[in-house]
C-alpha positions, 0 to 999 in steps of 0.5 A: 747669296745674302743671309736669310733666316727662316722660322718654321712654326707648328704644332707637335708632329705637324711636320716641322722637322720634315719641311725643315730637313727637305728645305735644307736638302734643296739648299746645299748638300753641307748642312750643320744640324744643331740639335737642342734635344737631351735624352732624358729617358727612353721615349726621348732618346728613342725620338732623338734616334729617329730624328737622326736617321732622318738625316743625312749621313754626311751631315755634321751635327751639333749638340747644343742643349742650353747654348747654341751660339757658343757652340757655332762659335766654336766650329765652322759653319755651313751654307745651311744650318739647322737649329731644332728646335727652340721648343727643347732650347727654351725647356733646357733653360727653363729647367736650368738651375739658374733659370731666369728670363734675362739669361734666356734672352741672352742666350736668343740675343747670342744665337741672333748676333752670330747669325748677323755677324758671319763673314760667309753667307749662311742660310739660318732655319729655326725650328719651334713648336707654336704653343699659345693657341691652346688653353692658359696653362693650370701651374706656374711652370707651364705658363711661364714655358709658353710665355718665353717659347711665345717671345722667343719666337716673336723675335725669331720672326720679327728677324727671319726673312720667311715664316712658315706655319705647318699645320697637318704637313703642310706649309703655310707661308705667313712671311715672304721675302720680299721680292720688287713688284712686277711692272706691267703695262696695266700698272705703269708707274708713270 
């Protein structure tokens, strides 16, 4: 099993994490969850409860607010790994005192390396909200945030392997694996 990296993309509750955990239970039953999430107060902490109820028991989980490659770095990966979800990874560095674009991508450009540099095949799956179908934001801080979630997922799908839009639960294929095409006697190369 080679490497695959898949993106999930969609709207706040447009079932992200749900298509993601059911991805993941399909694939392996040793899956490393890293969560990006901080509970910064108790409608946060109340949701981060909720997310891990979802999951399965014996799945190990990773706290990685601001930098998930190091943190990979230092355990040992899974068949599957969860990464949800870019949207609070990308808010965490925002909010970072030393916020700056370059040190962000960097962070992206870590996670990416570790994926590419595994000895052992490893099934990526990337959670992010999709933000740039609204309105332009009002302030400064709010369109900067959609700026650098808009190119970080750029690049995740640029990368990924397959690419899914969930829009009302449901799961919209934008980027396939590729698979050779069927030959028929109707299509016949020769």
């Amino acid at each position: 099993m080679p490497h695959t990296l898949t993106l999930i993309l969609g709207g706040a509750r447009s079932g992200k994490s749900s298509f993601a955990l059911h991805r993941a239970t399909s694939r392996a039953a040793d899956v490393l969850f890293v969560a990006t999430a901080e509970a910064g107060d108790s409608d946060m902490a109340t949701r981060i409860a909720h997310h891990r109820a979802e999951r399965p028991a014996h799945w190990r989980t990773l706290e990685a607010p601001r930098a998930p490659a190091q943190a990979l770095r230092t355990t040992t990966p899974a068949p599957v790994v969860i990464l949800d979800c870019v949207t609070l990874w990308v808010t965490n560095l925002l909010l970072a005192a030393d916020a700056d674009w370059d040190t962000a991508m960097a962070e992206l450009t870590a996670l990416l390396d570790w994926y590419r540099n595994l000895e052992q095949p490893v099934e990526l799956i990337v959670v992010s909200n999709e933000v740039g179908l609204g309105i332009v934001p009002a302030d400064e801080l709010s369109r900067t945030f959609r700026e650098w979630l808009g190119r970080f997922n750029q690049c995740l799908a640029g990368e990924a392997d397959e690419v899914y839009l969930m829009v009302a639960g449901l799961a919209v294929e934008l980027k396939a694996l590729a698979v050779a095409p069927r030959i028929s006697a109707g299509n016949d190369p020769a």
